[in-house]
VEXPA-505486 format. One record per residue: y, x, z of N, C-alpha, C, O in turn; residue in one letter. Coordinates in steps of 0.1 Angstrom, whole numbers, padded with zeros to 4 digits, always signed. Last residue first. Example, Ala and Ser with C-alpha at 12.3 -4.5 7.8 and 13.67 -1.06 7.14 Angstrom:
<sites>
-0022+0128+0071-0011+0137+0071+0000+0129+0079+0011+0134+0080S;-0057+0132+0078-0045+0123+0078-0033+0132+0078-0033+0142+0085A;
</sites>
This chain:
<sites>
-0438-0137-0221-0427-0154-0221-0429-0162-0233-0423-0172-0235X;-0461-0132-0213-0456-0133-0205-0442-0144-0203-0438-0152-0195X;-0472-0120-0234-0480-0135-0230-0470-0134-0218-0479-0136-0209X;-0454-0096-0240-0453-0110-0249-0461-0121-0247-0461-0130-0255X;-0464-0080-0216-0449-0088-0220-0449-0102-0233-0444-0113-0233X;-0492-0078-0229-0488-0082-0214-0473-0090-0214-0470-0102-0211X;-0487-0062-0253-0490-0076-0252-0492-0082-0241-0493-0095-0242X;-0472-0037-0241-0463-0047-0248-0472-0059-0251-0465-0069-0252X;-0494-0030-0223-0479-0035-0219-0473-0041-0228-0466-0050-0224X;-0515-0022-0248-0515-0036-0234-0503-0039-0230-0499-0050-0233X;-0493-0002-0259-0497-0015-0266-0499-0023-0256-0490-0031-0253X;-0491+0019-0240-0478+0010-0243-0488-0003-0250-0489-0013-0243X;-0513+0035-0242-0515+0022-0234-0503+0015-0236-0503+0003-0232X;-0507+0053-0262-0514+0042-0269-0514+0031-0259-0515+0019-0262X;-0498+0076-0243-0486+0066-0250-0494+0055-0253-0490+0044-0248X;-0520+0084-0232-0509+0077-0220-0504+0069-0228-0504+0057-0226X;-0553+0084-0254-0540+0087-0240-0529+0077-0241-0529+0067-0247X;-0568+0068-0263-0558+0073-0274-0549+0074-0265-0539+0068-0265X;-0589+0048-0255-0596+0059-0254-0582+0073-0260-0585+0085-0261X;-0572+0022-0254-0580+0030-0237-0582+0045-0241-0579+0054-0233X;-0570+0019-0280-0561+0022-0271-0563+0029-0260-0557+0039-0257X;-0587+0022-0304-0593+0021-0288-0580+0026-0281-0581+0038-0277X;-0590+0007-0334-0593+0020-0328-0586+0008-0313-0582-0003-0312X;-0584-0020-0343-0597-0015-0348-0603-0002-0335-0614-0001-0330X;-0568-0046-0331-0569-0031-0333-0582-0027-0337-0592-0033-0332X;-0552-0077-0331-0561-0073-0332-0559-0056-0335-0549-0053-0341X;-0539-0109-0324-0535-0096-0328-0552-0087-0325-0561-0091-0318X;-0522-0138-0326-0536-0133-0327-0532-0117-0331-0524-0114-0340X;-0500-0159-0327-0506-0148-0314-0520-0141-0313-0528-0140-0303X;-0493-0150-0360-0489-0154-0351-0492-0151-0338-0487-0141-0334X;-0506-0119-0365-0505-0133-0369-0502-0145-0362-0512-0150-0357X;-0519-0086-0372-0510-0099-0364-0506-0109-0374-0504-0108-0386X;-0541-0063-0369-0539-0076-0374-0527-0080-0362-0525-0079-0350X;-0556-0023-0381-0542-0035-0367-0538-0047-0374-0533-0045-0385X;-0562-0014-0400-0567-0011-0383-0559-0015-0372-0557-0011-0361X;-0573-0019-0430-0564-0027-0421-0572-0024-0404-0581-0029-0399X;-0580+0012-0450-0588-0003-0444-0578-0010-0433-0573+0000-0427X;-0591+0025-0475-0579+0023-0469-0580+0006-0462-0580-0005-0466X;-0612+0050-0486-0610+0033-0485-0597+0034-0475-0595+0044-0467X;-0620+0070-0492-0615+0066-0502-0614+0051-0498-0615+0042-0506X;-0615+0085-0460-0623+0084-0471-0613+0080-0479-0601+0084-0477X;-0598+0062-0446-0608+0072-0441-0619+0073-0456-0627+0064-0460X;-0567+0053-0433-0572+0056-0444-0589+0065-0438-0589+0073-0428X;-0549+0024-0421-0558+0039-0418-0568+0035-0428-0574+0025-0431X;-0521+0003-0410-0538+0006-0420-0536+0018-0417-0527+0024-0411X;-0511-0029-0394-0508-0015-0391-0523-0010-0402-0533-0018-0404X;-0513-0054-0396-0501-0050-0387-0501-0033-0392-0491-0027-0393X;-0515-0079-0418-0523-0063-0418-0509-0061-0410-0498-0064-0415X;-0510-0104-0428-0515-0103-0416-0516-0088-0409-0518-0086-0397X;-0502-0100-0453-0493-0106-0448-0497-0103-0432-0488-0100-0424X;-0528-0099-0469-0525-0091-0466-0515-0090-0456-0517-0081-0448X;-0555-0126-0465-0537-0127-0465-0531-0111-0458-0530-0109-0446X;-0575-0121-0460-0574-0124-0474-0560-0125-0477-0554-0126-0488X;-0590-0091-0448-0581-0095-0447-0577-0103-0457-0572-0096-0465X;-0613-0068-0437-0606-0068-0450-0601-0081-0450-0611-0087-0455X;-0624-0045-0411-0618-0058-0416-0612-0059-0429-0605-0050-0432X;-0656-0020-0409-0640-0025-0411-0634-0041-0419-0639-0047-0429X;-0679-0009-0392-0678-0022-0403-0657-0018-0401-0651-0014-0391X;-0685+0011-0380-0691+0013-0391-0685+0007-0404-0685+0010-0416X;-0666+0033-0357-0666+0017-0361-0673+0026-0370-0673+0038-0372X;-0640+0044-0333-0654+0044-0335-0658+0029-0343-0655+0018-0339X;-0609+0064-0328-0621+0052-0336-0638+0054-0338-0645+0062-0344X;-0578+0063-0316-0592+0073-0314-0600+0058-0322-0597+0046-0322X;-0548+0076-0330-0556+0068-0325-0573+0073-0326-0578+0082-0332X;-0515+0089-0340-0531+0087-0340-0542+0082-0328-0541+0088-0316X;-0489+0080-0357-0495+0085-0350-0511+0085-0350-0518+0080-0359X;-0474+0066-0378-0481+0075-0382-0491+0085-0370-0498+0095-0373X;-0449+0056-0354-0455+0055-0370-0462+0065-0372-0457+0075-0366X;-0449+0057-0320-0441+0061-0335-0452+0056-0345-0464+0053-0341X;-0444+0028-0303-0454+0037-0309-0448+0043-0323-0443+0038-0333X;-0422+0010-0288-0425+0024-0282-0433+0037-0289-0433+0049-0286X;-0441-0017-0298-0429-0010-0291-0438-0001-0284-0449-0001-0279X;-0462-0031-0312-0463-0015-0311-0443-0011-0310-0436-0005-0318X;-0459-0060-0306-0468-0050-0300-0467-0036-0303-0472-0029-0295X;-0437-0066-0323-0432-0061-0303-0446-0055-0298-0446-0046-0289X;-0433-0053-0348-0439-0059-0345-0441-0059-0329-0447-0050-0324X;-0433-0049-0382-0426-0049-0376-0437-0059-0358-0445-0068-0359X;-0453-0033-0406-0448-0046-0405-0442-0046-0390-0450-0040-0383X;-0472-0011-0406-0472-0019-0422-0457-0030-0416-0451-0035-0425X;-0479+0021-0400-0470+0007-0393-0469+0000-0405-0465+0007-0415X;-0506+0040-0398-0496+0038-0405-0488+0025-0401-0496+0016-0399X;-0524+0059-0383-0525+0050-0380-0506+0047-0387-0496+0051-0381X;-0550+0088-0384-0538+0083-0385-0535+0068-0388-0544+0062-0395X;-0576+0092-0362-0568+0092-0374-0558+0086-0372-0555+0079-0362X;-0607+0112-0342-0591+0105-0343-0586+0105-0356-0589+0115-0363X;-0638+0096-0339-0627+0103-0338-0613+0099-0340-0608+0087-0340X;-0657+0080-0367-0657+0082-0351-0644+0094-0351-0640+0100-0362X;-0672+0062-0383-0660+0065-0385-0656+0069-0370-0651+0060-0363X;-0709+0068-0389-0694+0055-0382-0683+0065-0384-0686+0076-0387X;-0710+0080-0419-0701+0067-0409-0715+0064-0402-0726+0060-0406X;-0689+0105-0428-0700+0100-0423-0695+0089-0416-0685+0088-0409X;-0680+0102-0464-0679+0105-0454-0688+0098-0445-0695+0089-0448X;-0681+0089-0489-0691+0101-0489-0691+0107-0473-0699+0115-0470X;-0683+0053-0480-0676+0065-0487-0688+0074-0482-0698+0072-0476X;-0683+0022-0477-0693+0030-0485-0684+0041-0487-0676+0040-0496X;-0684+0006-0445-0676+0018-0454-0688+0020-0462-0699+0020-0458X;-0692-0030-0444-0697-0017-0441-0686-0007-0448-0679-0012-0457X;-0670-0055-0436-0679-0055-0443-0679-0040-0438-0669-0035-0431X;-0656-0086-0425-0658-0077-0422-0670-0066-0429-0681-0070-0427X;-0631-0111-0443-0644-0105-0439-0648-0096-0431-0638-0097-0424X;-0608-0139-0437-0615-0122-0442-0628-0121-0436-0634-0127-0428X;-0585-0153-0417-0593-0158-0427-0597-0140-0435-0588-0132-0437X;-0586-0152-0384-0576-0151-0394-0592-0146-0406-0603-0141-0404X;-0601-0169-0366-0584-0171-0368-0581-0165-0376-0570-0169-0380X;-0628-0171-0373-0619-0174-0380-0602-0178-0377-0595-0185-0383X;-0648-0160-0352-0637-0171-0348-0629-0175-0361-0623-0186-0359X;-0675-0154-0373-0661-0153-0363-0659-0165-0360-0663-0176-0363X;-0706-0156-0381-0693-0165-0385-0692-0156-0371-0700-0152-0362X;-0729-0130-0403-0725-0143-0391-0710-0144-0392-0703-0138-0400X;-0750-0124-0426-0742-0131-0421-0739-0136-0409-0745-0146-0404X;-0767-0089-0415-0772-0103-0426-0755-0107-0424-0746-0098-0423X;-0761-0065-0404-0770-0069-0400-0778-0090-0406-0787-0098-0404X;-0728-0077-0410-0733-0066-0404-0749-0072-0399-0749-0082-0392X;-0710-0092-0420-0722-0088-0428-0727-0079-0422-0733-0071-0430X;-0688-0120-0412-0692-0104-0408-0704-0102-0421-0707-0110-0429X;-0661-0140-0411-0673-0139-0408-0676-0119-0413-0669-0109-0416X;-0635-0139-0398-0642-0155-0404-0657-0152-0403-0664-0159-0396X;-0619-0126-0371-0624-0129-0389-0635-0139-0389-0642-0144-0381X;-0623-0117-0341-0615-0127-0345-0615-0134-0361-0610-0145-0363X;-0645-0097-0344-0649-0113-0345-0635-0124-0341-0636-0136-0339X;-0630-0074-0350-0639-0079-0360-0641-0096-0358-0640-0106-0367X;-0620-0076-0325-0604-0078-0334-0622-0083-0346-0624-0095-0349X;-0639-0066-0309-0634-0075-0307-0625-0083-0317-0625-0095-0317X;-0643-0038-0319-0655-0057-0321-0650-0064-0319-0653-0075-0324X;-0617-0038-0310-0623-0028-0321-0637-0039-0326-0637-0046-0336X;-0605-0058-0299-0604-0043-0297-0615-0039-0301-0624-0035-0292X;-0577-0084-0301-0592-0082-0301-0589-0064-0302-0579-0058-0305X;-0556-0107-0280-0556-0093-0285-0573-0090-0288-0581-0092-0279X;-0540-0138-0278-0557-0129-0276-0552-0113-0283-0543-0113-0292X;-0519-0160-0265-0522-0150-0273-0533-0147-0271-0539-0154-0262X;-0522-0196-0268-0523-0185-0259-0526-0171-0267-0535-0171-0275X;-0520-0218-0283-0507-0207-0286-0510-0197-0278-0503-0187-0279X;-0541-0236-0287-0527-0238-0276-0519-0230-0275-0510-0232-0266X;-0559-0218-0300-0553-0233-0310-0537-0233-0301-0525-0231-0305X;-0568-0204-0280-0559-0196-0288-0550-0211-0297-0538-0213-0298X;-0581-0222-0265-0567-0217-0259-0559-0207-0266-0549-0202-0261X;-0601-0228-0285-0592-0239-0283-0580-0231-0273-0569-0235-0274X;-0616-0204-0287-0607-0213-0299-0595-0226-0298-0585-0230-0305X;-0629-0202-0264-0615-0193-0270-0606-0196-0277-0594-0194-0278X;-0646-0229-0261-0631-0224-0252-0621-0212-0254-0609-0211-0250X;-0660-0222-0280-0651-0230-0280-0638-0228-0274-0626-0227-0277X;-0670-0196-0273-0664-0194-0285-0655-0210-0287-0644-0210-0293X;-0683-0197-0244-0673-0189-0247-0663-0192-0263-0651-0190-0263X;-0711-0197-0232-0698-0208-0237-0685-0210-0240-0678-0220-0238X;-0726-0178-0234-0720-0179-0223-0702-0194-0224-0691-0197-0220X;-0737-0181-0254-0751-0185-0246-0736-0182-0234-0739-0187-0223X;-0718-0176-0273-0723-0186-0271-0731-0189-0263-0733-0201-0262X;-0713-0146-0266-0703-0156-0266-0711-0170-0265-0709-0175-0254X;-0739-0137-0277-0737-0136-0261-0724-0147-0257-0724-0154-0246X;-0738-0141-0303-0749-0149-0294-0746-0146-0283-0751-0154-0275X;-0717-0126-0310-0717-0139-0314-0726-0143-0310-0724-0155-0311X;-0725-0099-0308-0717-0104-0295-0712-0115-0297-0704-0119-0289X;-0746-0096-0322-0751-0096-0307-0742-0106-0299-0745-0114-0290X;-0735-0095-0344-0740-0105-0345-0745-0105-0328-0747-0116-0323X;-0722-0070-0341-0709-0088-0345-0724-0096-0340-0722-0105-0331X;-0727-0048-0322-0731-0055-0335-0724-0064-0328-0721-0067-0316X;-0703-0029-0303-0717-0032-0305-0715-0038-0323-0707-0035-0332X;-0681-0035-0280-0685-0021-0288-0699-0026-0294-0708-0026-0285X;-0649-0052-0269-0661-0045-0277-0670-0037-0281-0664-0028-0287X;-0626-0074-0258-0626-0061-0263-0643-0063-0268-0648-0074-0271X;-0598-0095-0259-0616-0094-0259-0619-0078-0266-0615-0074-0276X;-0578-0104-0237-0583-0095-0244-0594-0095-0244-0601-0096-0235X;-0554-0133-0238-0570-0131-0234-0567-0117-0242-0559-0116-0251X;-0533-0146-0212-0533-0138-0224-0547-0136-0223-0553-0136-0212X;-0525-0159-0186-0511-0159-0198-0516-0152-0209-0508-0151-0218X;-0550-0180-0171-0543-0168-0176-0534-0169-0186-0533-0178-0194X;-0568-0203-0165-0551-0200-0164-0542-0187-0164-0531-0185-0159X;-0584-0198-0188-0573-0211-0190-0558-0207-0183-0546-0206-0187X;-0599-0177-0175-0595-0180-0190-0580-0187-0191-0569-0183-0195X;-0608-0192-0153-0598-0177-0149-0589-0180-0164-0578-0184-0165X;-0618-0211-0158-0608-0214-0148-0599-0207-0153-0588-0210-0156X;-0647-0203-0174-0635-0209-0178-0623-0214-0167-0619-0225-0171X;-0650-0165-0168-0654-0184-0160-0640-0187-0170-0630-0181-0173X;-0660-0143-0174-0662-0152-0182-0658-0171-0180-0661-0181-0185X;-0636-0115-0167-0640-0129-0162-0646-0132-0176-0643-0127-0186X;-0617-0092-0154-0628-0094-0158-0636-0109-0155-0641-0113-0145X;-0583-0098-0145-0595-0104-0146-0605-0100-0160-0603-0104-0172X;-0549-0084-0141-0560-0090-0145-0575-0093-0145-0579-0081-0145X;-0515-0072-0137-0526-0079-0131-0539-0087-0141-0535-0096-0148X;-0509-0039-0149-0509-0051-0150-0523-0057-0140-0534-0052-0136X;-0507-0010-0142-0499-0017-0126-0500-0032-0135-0492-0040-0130X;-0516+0007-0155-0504+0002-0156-0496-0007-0148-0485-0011-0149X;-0539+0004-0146-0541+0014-0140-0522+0010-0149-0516+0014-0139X;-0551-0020-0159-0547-0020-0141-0544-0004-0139-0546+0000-0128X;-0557-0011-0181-0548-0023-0182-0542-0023-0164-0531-0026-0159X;-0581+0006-0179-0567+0009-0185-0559+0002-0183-0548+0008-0182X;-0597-0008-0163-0589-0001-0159-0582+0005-0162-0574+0010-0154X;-0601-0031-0188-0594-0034-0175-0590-0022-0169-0578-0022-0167X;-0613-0006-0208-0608-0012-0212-0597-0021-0196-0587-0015-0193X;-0635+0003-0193-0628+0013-0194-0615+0002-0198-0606+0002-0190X;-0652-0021-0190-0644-0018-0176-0636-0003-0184-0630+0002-0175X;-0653-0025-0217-0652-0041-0208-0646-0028-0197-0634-0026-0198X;-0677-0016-0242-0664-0010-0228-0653-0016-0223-0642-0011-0226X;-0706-0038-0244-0698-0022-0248-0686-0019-0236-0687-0019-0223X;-0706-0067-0239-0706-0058-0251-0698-0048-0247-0686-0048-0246X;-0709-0086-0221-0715-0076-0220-0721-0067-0229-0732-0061-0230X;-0682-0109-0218-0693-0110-0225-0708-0102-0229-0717-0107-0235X;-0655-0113-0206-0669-0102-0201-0678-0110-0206-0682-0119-0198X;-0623-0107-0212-0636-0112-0218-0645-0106-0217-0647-0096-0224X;-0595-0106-0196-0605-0094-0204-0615-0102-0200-0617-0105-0189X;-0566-0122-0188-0581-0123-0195-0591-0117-0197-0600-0126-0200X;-0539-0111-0171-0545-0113-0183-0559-0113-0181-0565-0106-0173X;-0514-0129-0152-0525-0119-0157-0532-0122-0171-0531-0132-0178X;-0492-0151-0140-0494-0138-0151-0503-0129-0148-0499-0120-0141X;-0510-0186-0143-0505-0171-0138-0506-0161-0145-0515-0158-0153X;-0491-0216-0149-0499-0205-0155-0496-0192-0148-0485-0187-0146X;
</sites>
């Protein structure tokens, strides 16, 4: 297995801000959809920006959702990022019903608050749980976000990290065994926020 990582080009949203953040830390990796690259990589990032339901027909018309499922089944980590982390959940309501990957069992559903959504800009970002991906990140710092839909989670046990917006308090970081996930945009939350890639780069590493 070689050490790089994965970034999933499925043609949703910020795919190259996302790798040149990741190469610009001196990690090695691939914009790829080929199953070769996938397989023999140490780690997949699927990142995002769009509708659940778009980037569940582009995953499939590019044959993608088996082959994720089965090299996440084989322990390979994934990191999802911001649509990304949505369609690691079971299923979505954005625009009717559609099915995730279901690694981790929840919904994804709309904000109803008085505030305006999307949920764009920076907030605060609370540590629920211990966790080698956020080596280096203080608690309570802040993060950049653009989102309408947020994750809700049926095993709280999973929620890495929550942010409050409005009157809802929503899970904006998952871990679970090697499935991890962020709502807000590391790429977009300067120098320190890129610690995260490096610390999931280190942990598909041993």
């Amino acid at each position: 297995m070689k050490k790089y990582l994965s970034i999933i080009n499925y043609g949703m949203g910020n795919l190259h801000s996302v790798i040149k953040s990741i190469q610009h830390l001196g990690i090695a990796a691939k914009l790829t959809d080929k199953r070769i690259d996938i397989e023999n990589s140490c780690g997949i990032v699927l990142p995002g920006v769009g509708a659940f339901r778009d980037a569940i027909k582009e995953l499939r018309k590019r044959n993608l959702i088996s082959l994720l499922k089965n090299q996440v089944k084989e322990g390979k980590p994934i990191l999802g990022i911001c649509l990304g982390m949505q369609l690691l959940f079971s299923e979505s309501y954005e625009f009717g019903k559609y099915y995730g990957f279901n690694f981790i069992k929840g919904k994804v559903i709309r904000f109803k608050t008085k505030l305006k959504v999307p949920h764009i800009g920076w907030n605060q970002v609370e540590i629920c749980k211990k966790s080698r991906l956020l080596s280096g990140i203080k608690n309570k710092s802040y993060f950049y976000f653009v989102h309408s839909y947020y994750c809700v989670p049926e095993d709280k046990n999973v929620v890495l990290t929550k942010t409050k917006y409005g009157n809802i308090i929503f899970a904006s970081g998952i871990a679970d065994k090697n499935v991890f996930g962020f709502q807000f945009h590391p790429e977009k939350s300067g120098e320190i926020a890129l610690k995260i890639y490096k610390n999931f780069f280190d942990i598909c590493k041993n």
